[in-house]
ZADO-1210 file (C-alpha; in nm, 4 decimals, padded with zeros to 6 digits):
<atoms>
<atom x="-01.6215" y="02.0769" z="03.9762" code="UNK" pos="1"/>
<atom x="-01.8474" y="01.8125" z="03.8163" code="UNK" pos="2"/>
<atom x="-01.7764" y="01.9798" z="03.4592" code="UNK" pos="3"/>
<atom x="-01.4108" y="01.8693" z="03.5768" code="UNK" pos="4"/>
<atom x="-01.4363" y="01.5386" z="03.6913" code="UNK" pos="5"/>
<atom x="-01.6868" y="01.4773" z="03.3641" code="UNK" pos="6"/>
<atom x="-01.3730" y="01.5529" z="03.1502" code="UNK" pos="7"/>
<atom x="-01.1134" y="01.3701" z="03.3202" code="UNK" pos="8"/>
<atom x="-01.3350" y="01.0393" z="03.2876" code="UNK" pos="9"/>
<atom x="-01.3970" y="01.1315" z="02.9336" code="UNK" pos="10"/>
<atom x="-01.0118" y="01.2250" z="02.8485" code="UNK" pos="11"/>
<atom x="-00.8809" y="00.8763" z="03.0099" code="UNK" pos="12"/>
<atom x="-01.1481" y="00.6818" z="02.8564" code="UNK" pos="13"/>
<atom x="-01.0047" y="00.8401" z="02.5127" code="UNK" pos="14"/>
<atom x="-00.6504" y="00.7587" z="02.6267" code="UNK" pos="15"/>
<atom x="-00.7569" y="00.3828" z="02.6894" code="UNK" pos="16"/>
<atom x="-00.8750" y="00.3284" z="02.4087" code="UNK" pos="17"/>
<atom x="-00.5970" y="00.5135" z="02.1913" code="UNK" pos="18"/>
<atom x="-00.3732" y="00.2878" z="02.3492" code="UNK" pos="19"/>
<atom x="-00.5927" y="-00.0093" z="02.2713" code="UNK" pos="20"/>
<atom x="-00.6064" y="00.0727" z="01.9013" code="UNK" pos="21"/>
<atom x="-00.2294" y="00.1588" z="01.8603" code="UNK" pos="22"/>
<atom x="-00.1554" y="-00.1705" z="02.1137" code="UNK" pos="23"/>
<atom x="-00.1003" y="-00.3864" z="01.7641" code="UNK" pos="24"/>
<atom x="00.1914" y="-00.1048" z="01.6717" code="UNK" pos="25"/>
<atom x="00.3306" y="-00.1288" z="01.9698" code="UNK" pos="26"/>
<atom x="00.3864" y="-00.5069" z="01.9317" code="UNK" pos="27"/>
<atom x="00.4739" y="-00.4938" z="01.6300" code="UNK" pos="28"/>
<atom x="00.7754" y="-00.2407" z="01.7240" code="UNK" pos="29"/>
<atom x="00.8735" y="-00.4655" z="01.9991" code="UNK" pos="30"/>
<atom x="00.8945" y="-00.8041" z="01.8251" code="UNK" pos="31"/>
<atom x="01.1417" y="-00.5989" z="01.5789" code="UNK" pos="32"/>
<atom x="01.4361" y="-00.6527" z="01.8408" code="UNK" pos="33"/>
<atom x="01.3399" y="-01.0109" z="01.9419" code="UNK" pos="34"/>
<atom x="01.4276" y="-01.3264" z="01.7720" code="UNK" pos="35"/>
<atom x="01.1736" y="-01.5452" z="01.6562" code="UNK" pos="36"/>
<atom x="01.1528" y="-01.8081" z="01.9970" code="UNK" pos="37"/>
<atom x="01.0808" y="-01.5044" z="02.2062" code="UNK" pos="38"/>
<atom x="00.8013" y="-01.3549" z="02.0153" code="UNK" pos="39"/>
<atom x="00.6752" y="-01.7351" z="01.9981" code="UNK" pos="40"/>
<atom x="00.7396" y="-01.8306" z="02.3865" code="UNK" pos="41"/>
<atom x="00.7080" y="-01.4890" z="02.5938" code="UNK" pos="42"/>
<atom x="00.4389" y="-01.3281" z="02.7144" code="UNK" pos="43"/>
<atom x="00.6240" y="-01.0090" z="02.7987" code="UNK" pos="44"/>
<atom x="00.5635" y="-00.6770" z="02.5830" code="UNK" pos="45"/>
<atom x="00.9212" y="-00.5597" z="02.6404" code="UNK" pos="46"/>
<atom x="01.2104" y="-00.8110" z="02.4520" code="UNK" pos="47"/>
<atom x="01.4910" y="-00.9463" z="02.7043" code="UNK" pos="48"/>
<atom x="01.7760" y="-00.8325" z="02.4959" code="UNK" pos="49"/>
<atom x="01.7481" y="-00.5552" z="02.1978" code="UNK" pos="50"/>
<atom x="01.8321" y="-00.7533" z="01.8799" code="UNK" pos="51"/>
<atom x="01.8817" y="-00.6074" z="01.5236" code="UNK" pos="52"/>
<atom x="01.8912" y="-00.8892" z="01.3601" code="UNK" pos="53"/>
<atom x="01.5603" y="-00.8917" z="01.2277" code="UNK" pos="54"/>
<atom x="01.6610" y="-00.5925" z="01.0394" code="UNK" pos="55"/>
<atom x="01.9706" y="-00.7084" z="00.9342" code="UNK" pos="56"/>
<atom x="01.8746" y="-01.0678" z="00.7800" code="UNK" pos="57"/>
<atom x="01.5549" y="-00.9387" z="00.6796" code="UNK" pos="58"/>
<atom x="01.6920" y="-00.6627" z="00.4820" code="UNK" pos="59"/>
<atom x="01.9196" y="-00.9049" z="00.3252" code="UNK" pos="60"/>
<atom x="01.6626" y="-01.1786" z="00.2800" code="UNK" pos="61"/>
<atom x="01.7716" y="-01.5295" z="00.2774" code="UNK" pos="62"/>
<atom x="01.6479" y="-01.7305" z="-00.0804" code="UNK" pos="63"/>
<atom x="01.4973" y="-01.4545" z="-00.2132" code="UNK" pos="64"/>
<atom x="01.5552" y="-01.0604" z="-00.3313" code="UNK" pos="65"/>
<atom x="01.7157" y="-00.7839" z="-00.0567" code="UNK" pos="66"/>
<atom x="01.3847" y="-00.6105" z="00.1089" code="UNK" pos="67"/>
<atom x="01.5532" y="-00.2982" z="-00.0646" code="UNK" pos="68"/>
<atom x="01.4423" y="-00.4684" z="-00.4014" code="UNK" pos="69"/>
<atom x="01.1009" y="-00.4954" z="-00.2860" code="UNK" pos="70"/>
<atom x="01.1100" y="-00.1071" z="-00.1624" code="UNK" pos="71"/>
<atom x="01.2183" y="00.0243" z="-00.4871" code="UNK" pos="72"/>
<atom x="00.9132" y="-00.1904" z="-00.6527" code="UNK" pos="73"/>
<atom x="00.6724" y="00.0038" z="-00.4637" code="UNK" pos="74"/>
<atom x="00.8233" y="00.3163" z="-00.5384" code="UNK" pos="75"/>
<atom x="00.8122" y="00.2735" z="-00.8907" code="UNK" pos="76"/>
<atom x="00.5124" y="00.1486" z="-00.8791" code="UNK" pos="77"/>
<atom x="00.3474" y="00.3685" z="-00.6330" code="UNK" pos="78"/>
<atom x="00.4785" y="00.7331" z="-00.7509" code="UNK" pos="79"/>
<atom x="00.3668" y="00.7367" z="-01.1175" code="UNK" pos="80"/>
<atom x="00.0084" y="00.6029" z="-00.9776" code="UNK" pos="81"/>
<atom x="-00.0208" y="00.8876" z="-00.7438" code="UNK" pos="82"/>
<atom x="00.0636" y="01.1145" z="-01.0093" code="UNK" pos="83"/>
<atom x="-00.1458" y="01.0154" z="-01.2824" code="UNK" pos="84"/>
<atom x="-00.4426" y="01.0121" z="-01.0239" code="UNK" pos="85"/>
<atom x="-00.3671" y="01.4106" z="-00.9543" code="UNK" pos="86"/>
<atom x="-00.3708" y="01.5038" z="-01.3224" code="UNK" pos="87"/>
<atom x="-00.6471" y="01.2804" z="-01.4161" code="UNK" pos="88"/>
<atom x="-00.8540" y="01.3651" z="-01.1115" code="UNK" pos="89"/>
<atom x="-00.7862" y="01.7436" z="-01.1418" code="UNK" pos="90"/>
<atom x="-00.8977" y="01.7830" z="-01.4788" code="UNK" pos="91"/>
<atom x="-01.1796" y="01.5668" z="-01.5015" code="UNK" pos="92"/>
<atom x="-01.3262" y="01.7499" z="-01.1657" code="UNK" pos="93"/>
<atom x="-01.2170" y="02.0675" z="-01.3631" code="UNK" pos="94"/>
<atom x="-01.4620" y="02.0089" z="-01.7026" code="UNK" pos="95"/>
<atom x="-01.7472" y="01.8563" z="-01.4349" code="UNK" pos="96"/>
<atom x="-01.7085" y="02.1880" z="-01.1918" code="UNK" pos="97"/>
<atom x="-01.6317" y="02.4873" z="-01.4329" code="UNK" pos="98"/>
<atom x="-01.7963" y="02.3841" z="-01.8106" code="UNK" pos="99"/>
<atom x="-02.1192" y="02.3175" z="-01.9610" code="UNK" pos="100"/>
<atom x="-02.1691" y="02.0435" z="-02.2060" code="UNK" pos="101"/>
<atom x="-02.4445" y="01.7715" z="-02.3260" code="UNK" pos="102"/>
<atom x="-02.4996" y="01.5081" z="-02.1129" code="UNK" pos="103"/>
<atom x="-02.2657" y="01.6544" z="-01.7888" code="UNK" pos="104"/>
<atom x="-02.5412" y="01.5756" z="-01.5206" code="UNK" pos="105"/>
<atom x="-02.5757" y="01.1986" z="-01.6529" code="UNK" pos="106"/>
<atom x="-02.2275" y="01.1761" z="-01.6871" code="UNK" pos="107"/>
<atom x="-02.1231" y="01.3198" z="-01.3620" code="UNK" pos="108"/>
<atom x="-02.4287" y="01.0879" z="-01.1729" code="UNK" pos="109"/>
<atom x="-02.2471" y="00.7795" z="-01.3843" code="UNK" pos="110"/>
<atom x="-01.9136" y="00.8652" z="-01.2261" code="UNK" pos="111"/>
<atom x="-02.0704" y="00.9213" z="-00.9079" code="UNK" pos="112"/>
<atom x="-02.2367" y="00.5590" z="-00.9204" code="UNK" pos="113"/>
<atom x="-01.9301" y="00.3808" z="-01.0050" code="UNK" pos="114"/>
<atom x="-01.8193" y="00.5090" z="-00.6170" code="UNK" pos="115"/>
<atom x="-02.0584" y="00.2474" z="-00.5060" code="UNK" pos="116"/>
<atom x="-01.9045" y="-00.0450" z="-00.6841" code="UNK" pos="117"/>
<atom x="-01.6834" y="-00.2751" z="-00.5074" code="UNK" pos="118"/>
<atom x="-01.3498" y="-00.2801" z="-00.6836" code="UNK" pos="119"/>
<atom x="-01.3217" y="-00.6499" z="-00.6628" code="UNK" pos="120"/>
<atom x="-01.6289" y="-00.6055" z="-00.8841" code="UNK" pos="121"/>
<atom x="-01.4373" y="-00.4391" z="-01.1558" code="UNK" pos="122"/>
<atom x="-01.0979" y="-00.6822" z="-01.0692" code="UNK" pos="123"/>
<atom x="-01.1938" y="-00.9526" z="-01.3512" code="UNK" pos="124"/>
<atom x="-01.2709" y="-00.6955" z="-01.6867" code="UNK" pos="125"/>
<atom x="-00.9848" y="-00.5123" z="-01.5716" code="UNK" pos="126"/>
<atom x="-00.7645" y="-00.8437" z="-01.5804" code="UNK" pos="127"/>
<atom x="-00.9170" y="-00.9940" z="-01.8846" code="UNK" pos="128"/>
<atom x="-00.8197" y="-00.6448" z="-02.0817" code="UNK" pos="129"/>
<atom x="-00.4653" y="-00.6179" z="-01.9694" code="UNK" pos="130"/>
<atom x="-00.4784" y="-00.9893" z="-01.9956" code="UNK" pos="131"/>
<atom x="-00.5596" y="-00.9436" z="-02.3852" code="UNK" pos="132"/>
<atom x="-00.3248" y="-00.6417" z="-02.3890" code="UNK" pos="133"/>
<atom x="-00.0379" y="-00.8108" z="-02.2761" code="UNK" pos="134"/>
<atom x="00.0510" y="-00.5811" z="-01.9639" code="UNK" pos="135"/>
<atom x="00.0290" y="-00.8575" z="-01.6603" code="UNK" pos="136"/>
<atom x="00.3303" y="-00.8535" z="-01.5281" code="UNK" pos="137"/>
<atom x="00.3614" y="-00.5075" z="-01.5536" code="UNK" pos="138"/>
<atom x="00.3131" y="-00.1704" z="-01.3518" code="UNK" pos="139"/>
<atom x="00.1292" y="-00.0629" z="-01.6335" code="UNK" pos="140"/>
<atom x="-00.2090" y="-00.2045" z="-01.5059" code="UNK" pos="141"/>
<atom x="-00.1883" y="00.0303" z="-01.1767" code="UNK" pos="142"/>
<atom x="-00.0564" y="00.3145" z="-01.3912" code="UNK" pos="143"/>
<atom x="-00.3524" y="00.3303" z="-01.6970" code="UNK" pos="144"/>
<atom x="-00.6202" y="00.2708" z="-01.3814" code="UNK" pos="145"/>
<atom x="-00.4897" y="00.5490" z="-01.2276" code="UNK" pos="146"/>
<atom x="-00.4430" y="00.7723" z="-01.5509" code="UNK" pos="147"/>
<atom x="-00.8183" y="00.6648" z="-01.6380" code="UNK" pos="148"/>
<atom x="-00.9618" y="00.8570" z="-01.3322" code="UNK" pos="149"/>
<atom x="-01.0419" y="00.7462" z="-00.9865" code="UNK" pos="150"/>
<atom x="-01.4041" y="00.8366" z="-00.9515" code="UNK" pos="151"/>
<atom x="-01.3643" y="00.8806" z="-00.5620" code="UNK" pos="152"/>
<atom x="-01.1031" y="01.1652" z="-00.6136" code="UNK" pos="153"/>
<atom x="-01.2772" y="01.3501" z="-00.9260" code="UNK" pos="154"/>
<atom x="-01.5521" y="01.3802" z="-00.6885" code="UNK" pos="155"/>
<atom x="-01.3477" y="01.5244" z="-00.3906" code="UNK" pos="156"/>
<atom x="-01.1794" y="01.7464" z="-00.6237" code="UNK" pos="157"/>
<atom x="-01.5031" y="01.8884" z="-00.7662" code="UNK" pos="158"/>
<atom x="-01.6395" y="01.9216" z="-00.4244" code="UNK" pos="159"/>
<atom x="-01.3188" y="02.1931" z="-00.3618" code="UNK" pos="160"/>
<atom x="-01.3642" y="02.3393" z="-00.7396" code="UNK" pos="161"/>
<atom x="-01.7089" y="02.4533" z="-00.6334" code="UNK" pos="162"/>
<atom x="-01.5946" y="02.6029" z="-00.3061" code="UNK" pos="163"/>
<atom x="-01.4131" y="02.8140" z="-00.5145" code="UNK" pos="164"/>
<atom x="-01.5934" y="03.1711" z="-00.6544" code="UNK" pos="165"/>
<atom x="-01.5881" y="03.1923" z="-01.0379" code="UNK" pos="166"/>
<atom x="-01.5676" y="03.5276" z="-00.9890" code="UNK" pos="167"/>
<atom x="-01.1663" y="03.4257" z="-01.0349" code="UNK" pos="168"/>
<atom x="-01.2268" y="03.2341" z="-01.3430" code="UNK" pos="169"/>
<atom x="-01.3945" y="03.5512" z="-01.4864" code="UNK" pos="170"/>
<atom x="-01.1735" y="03.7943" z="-01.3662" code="UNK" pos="171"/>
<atom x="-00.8772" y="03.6004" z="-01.5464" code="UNK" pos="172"/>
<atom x="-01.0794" y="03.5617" z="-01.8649" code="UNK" pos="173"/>
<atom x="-01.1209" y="03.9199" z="-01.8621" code="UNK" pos="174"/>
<atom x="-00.7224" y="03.9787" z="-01.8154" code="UNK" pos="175"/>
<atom x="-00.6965" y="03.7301" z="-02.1810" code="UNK" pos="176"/>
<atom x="-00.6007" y="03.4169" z="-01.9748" code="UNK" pos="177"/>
<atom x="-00.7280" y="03.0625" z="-02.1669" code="UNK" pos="178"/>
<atom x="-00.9276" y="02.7815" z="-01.9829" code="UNK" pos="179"/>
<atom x="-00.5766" y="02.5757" z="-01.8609" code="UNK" pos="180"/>
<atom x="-00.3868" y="02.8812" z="-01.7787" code="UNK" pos="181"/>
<atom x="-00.6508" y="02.9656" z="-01.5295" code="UNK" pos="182"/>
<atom x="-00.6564" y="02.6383" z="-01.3838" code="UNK" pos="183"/>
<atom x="-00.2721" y="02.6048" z="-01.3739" code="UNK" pos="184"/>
<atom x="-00.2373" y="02.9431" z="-01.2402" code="UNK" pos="185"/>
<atom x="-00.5112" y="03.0082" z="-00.9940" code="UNK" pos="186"/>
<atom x="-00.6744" y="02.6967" z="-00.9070" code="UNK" pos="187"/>
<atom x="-00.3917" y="02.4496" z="-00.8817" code="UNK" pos="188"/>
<atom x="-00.2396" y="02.6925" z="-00.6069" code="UNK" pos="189"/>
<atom x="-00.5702" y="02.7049" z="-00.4520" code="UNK" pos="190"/>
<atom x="-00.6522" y="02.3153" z="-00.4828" code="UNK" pos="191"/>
<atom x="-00.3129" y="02.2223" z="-00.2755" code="UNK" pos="192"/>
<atom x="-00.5176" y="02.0858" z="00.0393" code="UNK" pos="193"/>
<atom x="-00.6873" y="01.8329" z="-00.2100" code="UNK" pos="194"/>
<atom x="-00.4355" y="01.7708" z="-00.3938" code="UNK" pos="195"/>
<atom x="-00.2562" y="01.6782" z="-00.1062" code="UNK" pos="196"/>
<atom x="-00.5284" y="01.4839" z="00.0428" code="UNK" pos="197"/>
<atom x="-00.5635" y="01.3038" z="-00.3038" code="UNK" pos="198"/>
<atom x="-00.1973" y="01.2306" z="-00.2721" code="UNK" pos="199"/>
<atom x="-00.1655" y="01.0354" z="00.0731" code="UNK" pos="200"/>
<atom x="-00.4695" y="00.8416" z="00.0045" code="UNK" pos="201"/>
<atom x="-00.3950" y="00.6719" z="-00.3431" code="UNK" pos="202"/>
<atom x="00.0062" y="00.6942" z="-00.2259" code="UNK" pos="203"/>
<atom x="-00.1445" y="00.4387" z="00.1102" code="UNK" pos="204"/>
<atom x="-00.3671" y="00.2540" z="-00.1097" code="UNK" pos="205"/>
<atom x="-00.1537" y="00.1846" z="-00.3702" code="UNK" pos="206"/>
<atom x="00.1915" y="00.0931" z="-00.1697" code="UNK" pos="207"/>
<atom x="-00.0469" y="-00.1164" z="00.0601" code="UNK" pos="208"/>
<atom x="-00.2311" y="-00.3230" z="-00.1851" code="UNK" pos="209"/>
<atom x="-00.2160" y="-00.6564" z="-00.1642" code="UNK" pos="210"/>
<atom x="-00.5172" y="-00.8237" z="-00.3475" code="UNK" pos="211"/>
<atom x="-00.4342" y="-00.6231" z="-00.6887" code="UNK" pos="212"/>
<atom x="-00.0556" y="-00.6696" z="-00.6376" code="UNK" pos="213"/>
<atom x="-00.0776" y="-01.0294" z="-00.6284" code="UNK" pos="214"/>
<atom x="-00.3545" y="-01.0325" z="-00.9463" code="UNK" pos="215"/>
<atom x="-00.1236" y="-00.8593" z="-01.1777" code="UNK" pos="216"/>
<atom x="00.2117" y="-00.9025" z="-01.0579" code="UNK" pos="217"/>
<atom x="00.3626" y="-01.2631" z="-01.1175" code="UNK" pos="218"/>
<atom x="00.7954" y="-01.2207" z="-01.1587" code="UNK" pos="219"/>
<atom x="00.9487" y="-01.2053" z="-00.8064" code="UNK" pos="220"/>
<atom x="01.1940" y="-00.9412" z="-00.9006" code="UNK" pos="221"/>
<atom x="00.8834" y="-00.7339" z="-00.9613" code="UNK" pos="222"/>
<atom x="00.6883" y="-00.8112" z="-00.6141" code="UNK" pos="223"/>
<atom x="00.6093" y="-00.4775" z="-00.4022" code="UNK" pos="224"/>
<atom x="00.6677" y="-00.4613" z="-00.0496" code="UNK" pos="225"/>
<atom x="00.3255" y="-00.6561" z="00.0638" code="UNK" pos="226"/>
<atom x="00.4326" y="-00.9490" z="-00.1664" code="UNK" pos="227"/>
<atom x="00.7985" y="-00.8806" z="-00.0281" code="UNK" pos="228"/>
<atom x="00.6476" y="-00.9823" z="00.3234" code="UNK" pos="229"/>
<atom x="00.4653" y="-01.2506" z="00.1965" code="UNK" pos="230"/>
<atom x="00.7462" y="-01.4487" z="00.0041" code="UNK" pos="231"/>
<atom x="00.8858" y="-01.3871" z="00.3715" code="UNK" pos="232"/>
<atom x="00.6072" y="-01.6167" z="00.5296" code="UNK" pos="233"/>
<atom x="00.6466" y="-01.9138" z="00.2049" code="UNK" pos="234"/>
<atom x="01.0252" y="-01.9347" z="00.1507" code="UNK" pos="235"/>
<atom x="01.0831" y="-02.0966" z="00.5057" code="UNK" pos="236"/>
<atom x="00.9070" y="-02.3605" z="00.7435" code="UNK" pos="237"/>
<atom x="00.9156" y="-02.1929" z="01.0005" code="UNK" pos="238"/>
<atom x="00.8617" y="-01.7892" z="00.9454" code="UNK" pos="239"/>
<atom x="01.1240" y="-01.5329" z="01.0950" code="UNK" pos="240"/>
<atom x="00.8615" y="-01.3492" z="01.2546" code="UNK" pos="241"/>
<atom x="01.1371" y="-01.1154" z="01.3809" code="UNK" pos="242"/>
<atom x="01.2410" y="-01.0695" z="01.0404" code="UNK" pos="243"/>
<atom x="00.9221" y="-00.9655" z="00.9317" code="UNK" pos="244"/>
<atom x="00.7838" y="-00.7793" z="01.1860" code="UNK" pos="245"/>
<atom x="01.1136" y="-00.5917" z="01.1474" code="UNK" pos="246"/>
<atom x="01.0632" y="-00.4928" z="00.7367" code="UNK" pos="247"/>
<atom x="00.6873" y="-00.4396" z="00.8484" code="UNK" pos="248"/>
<atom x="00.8174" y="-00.1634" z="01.0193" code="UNK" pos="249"/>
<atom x="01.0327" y="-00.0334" z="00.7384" code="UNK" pos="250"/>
<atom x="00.7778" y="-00.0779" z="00.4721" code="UNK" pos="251"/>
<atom x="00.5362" y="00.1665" z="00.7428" code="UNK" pos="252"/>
<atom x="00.7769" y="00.4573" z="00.7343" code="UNK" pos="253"/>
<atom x="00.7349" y="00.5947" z="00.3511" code="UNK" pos="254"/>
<atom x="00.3445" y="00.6328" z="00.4635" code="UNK" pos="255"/>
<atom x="00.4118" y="00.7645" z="00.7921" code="UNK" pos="256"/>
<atom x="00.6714" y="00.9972" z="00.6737" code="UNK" pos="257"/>
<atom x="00.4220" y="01.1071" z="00.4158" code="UNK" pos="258"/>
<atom x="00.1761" y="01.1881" z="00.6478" code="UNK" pos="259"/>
<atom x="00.3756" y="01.3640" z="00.8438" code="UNK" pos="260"/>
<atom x="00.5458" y="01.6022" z="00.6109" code="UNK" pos="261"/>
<atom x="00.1989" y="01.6794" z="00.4630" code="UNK" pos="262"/>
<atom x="00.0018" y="01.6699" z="00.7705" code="UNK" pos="263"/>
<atom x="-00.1105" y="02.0877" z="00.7517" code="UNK" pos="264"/>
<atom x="-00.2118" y="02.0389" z="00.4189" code="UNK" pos="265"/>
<atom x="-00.4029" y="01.7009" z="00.4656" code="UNK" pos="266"/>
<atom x="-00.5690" y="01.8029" z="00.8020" code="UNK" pos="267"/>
<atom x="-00.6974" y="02.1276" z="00.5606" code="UNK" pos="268"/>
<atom x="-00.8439" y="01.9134" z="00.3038" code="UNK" pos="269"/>
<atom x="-01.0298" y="01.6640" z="00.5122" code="UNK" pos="270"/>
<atom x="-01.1556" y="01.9492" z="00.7435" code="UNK" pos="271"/>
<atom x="-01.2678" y="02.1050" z="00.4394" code="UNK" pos="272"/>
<atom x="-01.4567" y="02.1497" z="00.1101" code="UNK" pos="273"/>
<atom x="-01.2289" y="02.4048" z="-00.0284" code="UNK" pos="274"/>
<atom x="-01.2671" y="02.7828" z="-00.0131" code="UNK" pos="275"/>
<atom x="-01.5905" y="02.9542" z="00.0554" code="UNK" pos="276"/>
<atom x="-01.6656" y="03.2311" z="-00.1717" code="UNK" pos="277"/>
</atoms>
């Protein structure tokens, strides 16, 4: 009976403070449907009246680009980042976890060292090059980062490479298959949950960044969805806090949706550190 009334303490202290940390959410959701007087003047959770106009005008934006403009901006720049960050990762982790060459151990503790830096650390070379290359302005600056290697990936991907037996590896080299078709055929298939993993992260990071967004990115009709919000705040006097706690909302979803969809497959690779041989 104590074991009992032990849990029930413990399972509403977790539900207290699950509502406590998704509290900010649930404002957020409910200031969607008020206007902007009411989120400014009322203390109540719940708004009066339901309102959509916060999702109307704020998709339509007033002095500055649709929200939709902004949404395609992210995509475009958020998709080819992810993807470049897969390949990148995956083979890198692939020549650290399955070959021998000179200098691997020094090279693989450089790339693990570079974890440790800040990234604001790394913000200004990385400016002054695509400064000097004539790419600000551009997607390109998120795109070549991505395509260089994220070290924080290349490690999580050789982390599953080893939890793999090379007992695979040698049984394909036996059956004639080359160094890439056993990685594109048998390890890629059993690399998903990383991959996966890999995926949500850098697609959060990336369609969430702010800081590196506002670095590179100086044309409005090029502004991602954080910027998006932003102009939101400096085009008026006095912000339509409706309006933009309304697009907040719709700039969550892709993430959420994300999640969702790949949930199995992320749960796998966090709980994990790939298959054990």
């Amino acid at each position: 009976m104590t074991g009992k009334k032990n849990n029930f303490w413990v399972h509403l202290g977790l539900i207290l403070f699950g509502v406590l940390m998704i509290y900010p959410l649930i404002w957020l959701l409910a200031s969607a449907f008020k206007d902007t007087q009411e989120i400014l003047t009322s203390s109540s959770l719940l708004p009066k009246i339901f309102r959509l106009d916060g999702f109307r005008e704020g998709w339509k934006g007033e002095g500055r680009p649709a929200f939709g403009v902004f949404i395609v901006n992210s995509i475009v720049m958020t998709l080819p980042t992810v993807l470049l960050t897969i390949v990148s990762g995956v083979l890198v982790a692939y020549g650290f976890a399955r070959f021998n060459f000179k200098f691997r151990k020094p090279l693989f503790a450089l790339m693990i060292g570079s974890i440790l830096l800040p990234g604001t650390v790394l913000l200004v070379p990385r400016y002054l090059i695509f400064r000097n290359l004539g790419m600000l302005d551009t997607y390109l600056p998120f795109w070549l980062t991505a395509a260089a290697g994220v070290p924080f990936f290349i490690f999580m991907f050789v982390q599953f490479f080893h939890g793999i037996p090379k007992s695979l590896d040698e049984s394909a080299y036996i059956d004639g298959c080359g160094s890439f078709r056993i990685l594109r055929s048998i390890l890629l298939p059993l690399l998903k949950p990383a991959i996966f993993s890999a995926a949500i992260f850098q697609f959060m990071w990336t369609w969430d960044d702010f800081f590196q967004s506002l670095i590179y990115i100086s044309s409005v009709d090029k502004y991602p969805v954080p910027l998006g919000l932003r102009l939101s705040i400096d085009s008026m006097g006095m912000p339509p806090w409706n309006q933009i706690a309304a697009m907040s909302l719709v700039a969550l979803l892709p993430s959420v949706l994300l999640f969702f969809v790949a949930q199995k497959y992320f749960v796998e690779g966090i709980a994990t550190t790939g298959l054990k041989g």
